[in-house]
C-alpha positions, 0 to 999 in steps of 0.5 A: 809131267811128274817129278822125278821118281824113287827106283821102288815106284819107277814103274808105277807112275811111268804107267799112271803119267801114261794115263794121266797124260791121256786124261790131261789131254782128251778128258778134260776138252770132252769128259768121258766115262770113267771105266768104272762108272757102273760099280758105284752102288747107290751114287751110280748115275741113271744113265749108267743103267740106261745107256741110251739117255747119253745120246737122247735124254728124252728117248722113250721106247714105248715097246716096254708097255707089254699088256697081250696082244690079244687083248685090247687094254688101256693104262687107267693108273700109274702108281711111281716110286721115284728115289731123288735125283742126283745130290752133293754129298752128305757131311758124314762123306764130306767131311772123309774127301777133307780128310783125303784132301788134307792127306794130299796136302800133307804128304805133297809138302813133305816132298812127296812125288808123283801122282799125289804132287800132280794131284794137289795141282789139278785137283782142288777140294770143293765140297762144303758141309752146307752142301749135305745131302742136296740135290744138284742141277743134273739130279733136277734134270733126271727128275724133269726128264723123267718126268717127260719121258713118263708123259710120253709112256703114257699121255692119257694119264699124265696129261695137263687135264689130270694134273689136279688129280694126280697124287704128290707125295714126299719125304721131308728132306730137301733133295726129295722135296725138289727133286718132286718139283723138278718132277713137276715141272717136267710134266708141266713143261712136256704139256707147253706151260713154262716153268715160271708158271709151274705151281708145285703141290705136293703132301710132305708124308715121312710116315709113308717115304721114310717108314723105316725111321717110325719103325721101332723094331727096326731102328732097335733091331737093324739100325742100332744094333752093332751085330746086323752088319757084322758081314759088313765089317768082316768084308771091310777088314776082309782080304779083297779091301785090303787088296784095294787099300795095298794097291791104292797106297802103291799106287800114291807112293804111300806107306799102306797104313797112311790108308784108313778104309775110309780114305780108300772110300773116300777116293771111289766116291770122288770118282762117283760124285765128280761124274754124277754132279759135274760129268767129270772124269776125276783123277782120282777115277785112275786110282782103281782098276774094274777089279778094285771097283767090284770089291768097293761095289760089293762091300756097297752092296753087303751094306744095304743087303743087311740094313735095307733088303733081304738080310734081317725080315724087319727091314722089308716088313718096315715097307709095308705103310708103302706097300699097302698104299700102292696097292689100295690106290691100285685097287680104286683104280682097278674096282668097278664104279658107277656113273655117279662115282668120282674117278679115281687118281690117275697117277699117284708120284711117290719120292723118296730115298733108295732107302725107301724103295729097296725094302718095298723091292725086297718085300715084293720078293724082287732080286732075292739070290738063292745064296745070300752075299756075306763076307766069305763067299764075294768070289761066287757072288759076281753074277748075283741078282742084287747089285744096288748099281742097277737096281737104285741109281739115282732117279731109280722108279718103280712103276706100277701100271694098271691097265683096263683089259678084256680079261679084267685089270692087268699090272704090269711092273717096271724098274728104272722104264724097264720090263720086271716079271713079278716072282710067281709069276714069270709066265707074263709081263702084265698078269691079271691083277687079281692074280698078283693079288693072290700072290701077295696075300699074306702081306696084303692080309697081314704085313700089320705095321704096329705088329711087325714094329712094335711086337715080338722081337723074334721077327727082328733077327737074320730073314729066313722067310721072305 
């Protein structure tokens, strides 16, 4: 399978060829999941983070609805922020696989041995620029099956009879623009009508999914600014990177300097993207070990910590657009009406990014560890709550329920279709909505946008308070 080998890499690659030769003969017939398939951040596939949809995409465990059991409650509202499904590459990552691709083909021409030949002959570069960022067939499907699996949790809300009442909102981009028709068609098709009959309506809403771009104390603050992520750039000249940059160069046979981090990246996100598009077991999954994963996904993870969640206030205070949209409609769906009144939205289907859910979990106060991940401290951070691999895969959903009860209106939240306990208020899955309202007070009082945006810059720098 490999040519012959120079005595310093003899070992090296008698292990790879074992390996390869596995993939050669099993993976290829049935695709299987790469080992390190759970440490992708935020190009992990859903199913990663559901097993269960391997074996039924369309399984629904309706044990997940927990209003009391004393009580006799009814959902009355369903309020869903949905990040896109599964999507090519951006240009920026497209354009670094070329990079890693020209690399192959430079050293395998300079008479290069082993793995880098036996790559360059399975494995051709297929990504475009024209690809940028678009969703895929498997992300069309996630949000279909979604779709249906929500129409079972609740049918009373979701039915063919609410459809004209139901909200639609979207980001302007593309993969966010189809990944709320695919939505769409999957409620359409749960209700009988096939997709040539599907009428999409959706209101594009940039100011309200993509709220991080209109707000200029964080595109000045955060975005812009070279020292927000300085724990990132430590981390990514740190001595974990570098361990993975060394042993990926062994691996190839490569000098470690033909290696840039990026190229390093380059070849994990390979790995990600040929499973989450096309369910393949790449060969360039084999380059890295679990321990190599759990560096990349950390370093995934110190990035969107300091530019999107708990690390700077501005980042989760940019949410707030969204954050008082969920709970105004939560509030006419949960507010006594008369007889003469028009009924509220039964649902309301938000799609955006994981950019666009991340700051809202985080002003909610939700997978906030006591001891911030930086660039010193990776060996104490494995149990950490935030790990956007679990928390924003693609096709991520945070689900708000209302639900009508004895007691009065009860909310209930769900992350990815699984039970999450608001902070402050562990004690119930589905708590008074009047006491989730006390506990988000301050924002709901305050949390002023063009205040937070526009005003003081003190508010801008390292979050101490959320």
């Amino acid at each position: 399978m490999f040519c012959v080998l120079s005595p310093r890499n003899t070992i090296v690659f008698t292990v790879l060829s074992l390996v390869l030769s596995r993939f050669s003969c099993s993976c290829l017939s049935f695709p299987g999941i790469p080992h390190i398939a759970t440490y992708f951040g935020t190009k992990t596939r859903y199913e990663e983070v559901n097993p269960h949809l391997l074996r039924d995409a369309l399984a629904v465990n309706k044990s997940i609805l927990k209003p009391p059991p004393s009580e006799r409650c009814s959902p009355v509202h369903l309020t869903a922020v949905i990040r896109h499904g599964s999507r090519y590459p951006t240009v920026k990552n497209i354009r670094r696989i070329q990079k890693l691709s020209e690399l192959v083909l430079r050293e395998v021409s300079r008479g290069s041995e082993g793995w880098l030949q036996d790559i360059q002959s399975r494995w051709e570069n297929w990504f475009t620029e024209d690809m940028d960022g678009q969703l895929v067939m498997k992300g069309r499907e996630e949000l279909r099956q979604l779709a249906r699996r929500l129409s079972v949790l609740f049918p009373s809300l979701l039915s063919e009879e609410n459809m004209a009442r139901i909200s639609f909102r979207s980001s302007s981009k593309h993969r966010c623009v189809s990944s709320m028709e695919a939505f769409q068609e999957g409620l359409r098709r749960h209700s009988g009508e096939t997709t040539s009959e599907v009428q999409y309506h959706h209101q594009v809403d940039d100011e309200l999914m993509r709220f991080f771009e209109h707000c200029r104390g964080y595109v000045e603050g955060v975005e812009n600014n070279r020292t927000a992520l300085q724990e990132v750039e430590k981390f990514r000249h740190g001595e974990e990177m570098e361990g993975v940059r060394r042993r990926m160069a062994e691996r190839l046979g490569l000098p470690p300097h033909r290696l840039t981090p990026d190229l390093v990246e380059a070849a994990f996100f390979l790995c990600s993207y040929e499973l989450s598009i096309k369910s393949l077991h790449s060969p360039w999954c084999f380059l890295f070990d679990e321990d190599d994963a759990k560096v990349l996904e950390y370093k995934a993870d110190l990035k969107q910590y300091w530019k999107r969640s708990h690390g700077h206030v501005i980042s989760s205070l940019s949410s707030c657009p969204l954050f008082h949209h969920v709970f105004r409609m939560l509030d006419k769906a949960g507010r006594p009406r008369r007889s003469t009144e028009a009924s509220p939205e039964p649902a309301s289907i938000l799609v955006g990014h994981a950019e666009t859910l991340l700051p809202l979990m985080s002003l909610l106060g939700l997978y906030k560890d006591q001891t911030p991940p930086t660039a010193s401290n990776y060996h104490t951070q494995h149990g950490r709550r935030f790990r956007t691999s679990r928390i924003v895969p693609y096709a991520a959903n945070l689900l708000f329920i209302l639900y009508d009860c004895q007691r009065g209106p009860r909310l209930q939240l769900l992350i990815n279709e699984s039970p999450v306990r608001f902070p402050g208020l562990e004690a119930e899955d589905a708590p008074l909505y009047r006491d989730v309202r006390a506990t988000y007070r301050h924002l709901l009082d305050g949390c002023d946008f063009h205040r937070e945006c526009e005003g003081r810059p003190g508010g801008r720098g390292p979050n101490t308070e959320l």
